[in-house]
C-alpha positions as CSV (number, residue, x, y, z in Angstrom):
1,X,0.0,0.0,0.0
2,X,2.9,2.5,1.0
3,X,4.2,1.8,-2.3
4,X,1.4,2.4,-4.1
5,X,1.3,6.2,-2.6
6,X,4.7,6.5,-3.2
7,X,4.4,5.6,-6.8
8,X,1.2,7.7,-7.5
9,X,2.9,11.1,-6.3
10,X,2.9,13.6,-8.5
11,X,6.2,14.3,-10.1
12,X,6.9,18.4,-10.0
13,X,7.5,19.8,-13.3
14,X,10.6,21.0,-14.2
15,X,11.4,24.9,-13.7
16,X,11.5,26.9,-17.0
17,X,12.9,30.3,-16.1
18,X,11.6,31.7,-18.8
19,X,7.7,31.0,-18.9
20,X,4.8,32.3,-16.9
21,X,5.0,31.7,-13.2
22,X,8.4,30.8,-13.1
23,X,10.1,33.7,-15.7
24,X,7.4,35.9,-13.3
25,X,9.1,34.4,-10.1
26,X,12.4,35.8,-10.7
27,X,11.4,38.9,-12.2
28,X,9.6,40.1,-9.5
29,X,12.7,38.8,-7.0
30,X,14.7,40.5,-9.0
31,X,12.9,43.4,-8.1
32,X,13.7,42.5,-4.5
33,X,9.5,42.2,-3.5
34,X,9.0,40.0,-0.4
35,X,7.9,36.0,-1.2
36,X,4.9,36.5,0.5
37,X,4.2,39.5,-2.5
38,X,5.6,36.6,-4.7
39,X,3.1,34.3,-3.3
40,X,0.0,36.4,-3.5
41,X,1.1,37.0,-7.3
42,X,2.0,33.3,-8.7
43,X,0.4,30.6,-6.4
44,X,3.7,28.9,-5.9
45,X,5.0,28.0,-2.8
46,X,7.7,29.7,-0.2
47,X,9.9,26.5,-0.7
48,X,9.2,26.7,-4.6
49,X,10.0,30.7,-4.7
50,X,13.2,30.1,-3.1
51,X,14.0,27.3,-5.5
52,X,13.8,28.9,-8.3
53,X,15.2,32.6,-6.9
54,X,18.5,30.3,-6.7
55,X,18.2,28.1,-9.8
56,X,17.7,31.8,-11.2
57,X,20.8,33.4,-9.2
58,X,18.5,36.3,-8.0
59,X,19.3,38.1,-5.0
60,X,16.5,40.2,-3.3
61,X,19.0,42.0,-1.4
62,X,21.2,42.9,-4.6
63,X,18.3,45.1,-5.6
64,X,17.5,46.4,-2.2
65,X,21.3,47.8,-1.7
66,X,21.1,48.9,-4.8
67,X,24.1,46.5,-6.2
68,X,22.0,45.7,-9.2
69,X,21.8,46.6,-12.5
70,X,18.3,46.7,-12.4
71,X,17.9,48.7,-9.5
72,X,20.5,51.3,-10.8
73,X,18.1,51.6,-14.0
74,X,15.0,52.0,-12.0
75,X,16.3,54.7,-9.5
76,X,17.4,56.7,-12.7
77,X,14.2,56.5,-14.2
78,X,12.2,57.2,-11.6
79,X,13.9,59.5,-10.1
80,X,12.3,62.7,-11.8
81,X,9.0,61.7,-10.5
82,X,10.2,60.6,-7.2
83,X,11.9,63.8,-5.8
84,X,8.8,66.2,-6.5
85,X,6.7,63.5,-4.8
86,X,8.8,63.1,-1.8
87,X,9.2,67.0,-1.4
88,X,5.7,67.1,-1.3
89,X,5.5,64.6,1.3
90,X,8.2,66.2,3.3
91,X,6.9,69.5,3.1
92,X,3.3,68.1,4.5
93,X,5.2,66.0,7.6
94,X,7.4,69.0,8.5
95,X,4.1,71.6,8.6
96,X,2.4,68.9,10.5
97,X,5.8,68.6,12.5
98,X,5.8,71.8,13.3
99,X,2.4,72.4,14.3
100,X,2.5,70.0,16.3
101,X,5.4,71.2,17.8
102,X,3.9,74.9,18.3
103,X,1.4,73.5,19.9
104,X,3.4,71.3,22.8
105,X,5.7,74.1,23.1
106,X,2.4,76.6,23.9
107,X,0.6,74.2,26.4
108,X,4.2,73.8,28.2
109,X,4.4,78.1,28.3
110,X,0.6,77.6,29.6
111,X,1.2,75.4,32.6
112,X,4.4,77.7,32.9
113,X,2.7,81.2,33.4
114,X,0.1,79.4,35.4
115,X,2.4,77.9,37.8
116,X,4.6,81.4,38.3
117,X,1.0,82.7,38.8
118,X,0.9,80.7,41.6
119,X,3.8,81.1,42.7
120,X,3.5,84.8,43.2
121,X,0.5,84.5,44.2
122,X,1.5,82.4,47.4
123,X,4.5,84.9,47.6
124,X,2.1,87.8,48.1
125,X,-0.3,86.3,50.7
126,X,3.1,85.1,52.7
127,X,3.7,88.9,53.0
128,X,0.4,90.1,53.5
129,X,0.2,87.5,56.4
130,X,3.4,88.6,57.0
131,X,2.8,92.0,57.3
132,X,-0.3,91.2,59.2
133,X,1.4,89.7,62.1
134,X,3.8,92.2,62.4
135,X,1.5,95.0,62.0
């Protein structure tokens, strides 16, 4: 009976780096996206992306230092877009930023002033009762 299962497994197919899921595989790890990305986009496996990632000699982290070809020829291309987008960006955190910060540094001033207030306060009745009693 064990022989029998052993015998009716299905054989995998043999990796064609250069059709559909497989060619698809290392194109996208060549683009340094995650396996689970990988995954979500060609049904294979963890085990079978990593299998063919090597058979393929891609390395996700050549892209994502930017040791690659590919990544050299991406980061030029999209680079004009890129900086105007990321100002943008930057511009909106460091207005937010500083509000923010405005504000944090008012409320402090607040409980500041509010505190010397009572501070002199206190100072004046101690010399009002001081003058009182000496009076």
């Amino acid at each position: 009976m064990l022989n029998d299962i052993l015998l009716t497994r299905v054989q995998p197919r043999p990796v064609r780096l250069f059709h559909g899921k497989d060619f698809l595989c290392a194109l996208l790890g060549s683009l340094g996206f995650s396996t689970k990305f990988i995954v979500d986009r060609t049904d294979l496996t963890p085990g079978q992306i990593s299998y063919r990632l090597r058979r393929a000699g891609v390395k996700r982290a050549d892209y994502r230092n930017g040791e690659s070809a590919l990544s050299t020829t991406i980061l030029g291309r999209a680079r004009p877009v890129a900086i105007p987008a990321v100002k943008a960006h930057l511009r909106k955190v460091a207005t937010e930023s500083q509000s923010e910060h405005t504000r944090c540094f008012d409320e402090q001033m607040q409980r500041t002033a509010r505190k010397a207030a009572t501070i002199r306060l206190d100072g004046a009745a101690r010399a009002n009762a001081f003058r009182a009693m000496t009076g």
